[in-house]
C-alpha positions in Angstrom: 117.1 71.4 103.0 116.6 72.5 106.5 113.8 74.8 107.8 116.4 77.5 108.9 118.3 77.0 105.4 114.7 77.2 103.7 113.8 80.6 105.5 117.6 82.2 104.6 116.9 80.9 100.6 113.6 83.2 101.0 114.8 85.6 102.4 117.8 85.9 99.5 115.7 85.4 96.8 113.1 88.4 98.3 116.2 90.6 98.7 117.5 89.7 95.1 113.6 90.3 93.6 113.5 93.8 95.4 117.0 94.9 94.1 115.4 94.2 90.7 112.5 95.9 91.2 114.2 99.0 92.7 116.0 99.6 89.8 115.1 103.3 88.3 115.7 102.4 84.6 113.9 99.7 82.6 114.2 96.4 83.2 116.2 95.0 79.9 115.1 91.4 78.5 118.0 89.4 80.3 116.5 90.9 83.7 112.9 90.6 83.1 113.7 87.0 82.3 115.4 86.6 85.7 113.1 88.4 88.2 110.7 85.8 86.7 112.8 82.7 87.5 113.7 84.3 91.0 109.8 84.9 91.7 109.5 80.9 90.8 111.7 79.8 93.0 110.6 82.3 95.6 106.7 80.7 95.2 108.0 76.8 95.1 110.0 77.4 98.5 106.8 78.7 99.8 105.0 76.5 98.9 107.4 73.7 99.9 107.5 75.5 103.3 103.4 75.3 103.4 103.6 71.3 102.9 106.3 71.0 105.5 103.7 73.0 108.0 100.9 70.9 107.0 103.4 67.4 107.2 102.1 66.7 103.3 105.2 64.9 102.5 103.6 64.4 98.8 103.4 68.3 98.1 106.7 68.8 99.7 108.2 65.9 97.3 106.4 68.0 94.6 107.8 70.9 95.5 111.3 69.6 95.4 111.2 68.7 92.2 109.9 71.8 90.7 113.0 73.7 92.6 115.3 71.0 91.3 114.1 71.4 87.9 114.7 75.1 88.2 117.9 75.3 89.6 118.9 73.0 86.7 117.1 74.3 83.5 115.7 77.5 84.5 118.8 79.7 83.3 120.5 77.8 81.3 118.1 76.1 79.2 114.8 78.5 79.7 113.2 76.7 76.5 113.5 73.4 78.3 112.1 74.4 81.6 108.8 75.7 79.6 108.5 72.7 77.9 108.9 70.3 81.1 106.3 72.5 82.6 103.9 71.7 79.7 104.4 68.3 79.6 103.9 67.7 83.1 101.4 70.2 83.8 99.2 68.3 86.4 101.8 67.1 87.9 104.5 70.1 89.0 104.5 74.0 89.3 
């Protein structure tokens, strides 16, 4: 992923967390369960933009992985993507 294609994924997952949040009636379970994956993904290209700055290709590896992980499991298979998460606790997110 490019810097420039890095910077546009922020910037669609910001604009797709405000919509969420802007919205006047409750959130229902479905989109509370969303807005928390999007904020994931939000914080893991951040912080995968911070290790590119600071040229730690380790963290940046890291990072990767944790997106890859979420694109995969997060929505489809929330109960796995919690579990990977425990088991690898030191290691990722």
């Amino acid at each position: 992923m490019t810097d420039e294609e890095l910077e546009q994924e922020i910037q669609n997952l910001s604009e797709a967390i405000d919509k969420l949040s802007k919205s006047e009636d409750p959130l229902t379970k479905q989109e509370k369960r969303r807005k928390r994956l999007l904020l994931l993904k939000k914080e893991t290209l951040q912080r995968m933009k911070q290790a590119r700055e600071k040229k730690d290709q380790n963290q940046e590896l890291k990072c990767n992985m944790d997106y890859g992980l979420i694109e995969e499991f997060g929505e489809k298979h929330p109960l796995l993507l919690h579990l990977a998460r425990i088991k690898l606790r030191g290691h990722i997110f």
